[in-house]
N, C-alpha and C positions, 0 to 999 in steps of 0.2 A: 499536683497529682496529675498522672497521665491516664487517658480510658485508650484501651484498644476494643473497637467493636467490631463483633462480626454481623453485619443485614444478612439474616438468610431468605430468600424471596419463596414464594410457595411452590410448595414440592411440586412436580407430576407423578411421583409414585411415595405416598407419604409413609412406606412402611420401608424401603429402599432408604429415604431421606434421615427416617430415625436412627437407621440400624448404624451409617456412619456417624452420624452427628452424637450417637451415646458413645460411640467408641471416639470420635474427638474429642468430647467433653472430659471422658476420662484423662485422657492423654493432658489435657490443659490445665486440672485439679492435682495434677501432678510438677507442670511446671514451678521454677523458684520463680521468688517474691512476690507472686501478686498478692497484694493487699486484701481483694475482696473481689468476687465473681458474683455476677447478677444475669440472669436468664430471665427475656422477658418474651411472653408470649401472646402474640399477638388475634385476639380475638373480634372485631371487625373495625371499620371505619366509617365515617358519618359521608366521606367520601365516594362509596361504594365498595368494592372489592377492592382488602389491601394488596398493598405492593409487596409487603412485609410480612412473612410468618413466624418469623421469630428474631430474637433479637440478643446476642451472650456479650456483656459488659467485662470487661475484663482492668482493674484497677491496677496503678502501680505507684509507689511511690517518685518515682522521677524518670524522665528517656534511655536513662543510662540501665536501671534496673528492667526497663521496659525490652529492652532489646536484649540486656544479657539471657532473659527470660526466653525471649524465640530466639535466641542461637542457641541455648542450650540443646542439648542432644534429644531432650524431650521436646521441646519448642521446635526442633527440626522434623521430630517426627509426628507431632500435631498438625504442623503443615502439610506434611506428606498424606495424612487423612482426609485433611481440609480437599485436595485435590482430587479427590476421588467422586465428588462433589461434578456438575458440570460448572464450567467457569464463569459461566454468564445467571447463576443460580447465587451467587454470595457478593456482597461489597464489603471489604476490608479499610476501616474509617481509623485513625488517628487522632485523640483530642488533647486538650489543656482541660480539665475540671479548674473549673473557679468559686463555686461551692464550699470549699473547704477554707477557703480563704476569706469568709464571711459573706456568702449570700450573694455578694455581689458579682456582676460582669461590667468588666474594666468599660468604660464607657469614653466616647471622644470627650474631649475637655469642652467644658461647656464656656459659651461665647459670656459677655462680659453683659448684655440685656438681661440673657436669663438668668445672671449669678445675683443682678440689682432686683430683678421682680420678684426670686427668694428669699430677699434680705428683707423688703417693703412687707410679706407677705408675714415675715417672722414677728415685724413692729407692729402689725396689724393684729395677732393672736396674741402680744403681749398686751396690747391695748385693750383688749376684749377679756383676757385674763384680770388683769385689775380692774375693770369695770366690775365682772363678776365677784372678786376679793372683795372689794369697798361695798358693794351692793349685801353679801352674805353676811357682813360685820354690821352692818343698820340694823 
């Protein structure tokens, strides 16, 4: 699964900032194939004042449907809204979800120490497992 996201950073005129951003939104609830569209909104940080006020999630089932999606004639002219925007006001991010493909993130291969200390660690819970079995049968 592919996400396209949009960062939108905080307005300087937040009623300016809506008026396009509802007229993109619409424009983009209209594009083919997304999967699923998610809008998050961002309400403060432990950091101080965010970088981020908002945040629109945009799902696809593969790059090739990702991108026929923004050529399409609506995808061109979701763009063409997006601009209206100042430039240095959005980042346009590209992902792989790996989520959907069980929870996990592909990880480097693990060295051949920590594959042994896993395996010791596994004989060690079997061993405490039948301690507890032979001990609940007395």
């Amino acid at each position: 699964m592919i996400k396209f996201m949009i960062l939108f950073g905080p307005p300087e005129d937040a009623d300016s900032f809506e008026n396009v951003y509802q007229d993109f939104l619409a424009l983009i609830e209209r594009m083919p194939n997304i999967m699923r569209r998610q809008v998050v909104h961002v309400t403060g940080s432990p950091q101080g004042a965010p970088k981020v006020h908002r945040i629109l999630e945009i799902y696809f089932e593969s790059t090739d449907a990702q991108t026929e999606a923004l050529m399409s004639p609506v995808g061109q002219e979701a763009g063409k809204e997006l601009r209206r925007l100042p430039e240095d006001s959005y980042q346009l991010l590209l992902a792989d979800v790996y989520e959907e493909e069980g929870g996990n993130t592909p990880q480097p291969e693990a060295d051949e120490e920590a594959e042994a200390a896993v395996g010791e660690a596994d004989a060690e819970d079997e061993t405490v497992s039948d301690a507890v079995s032979s001990s609940s049968a007395e």
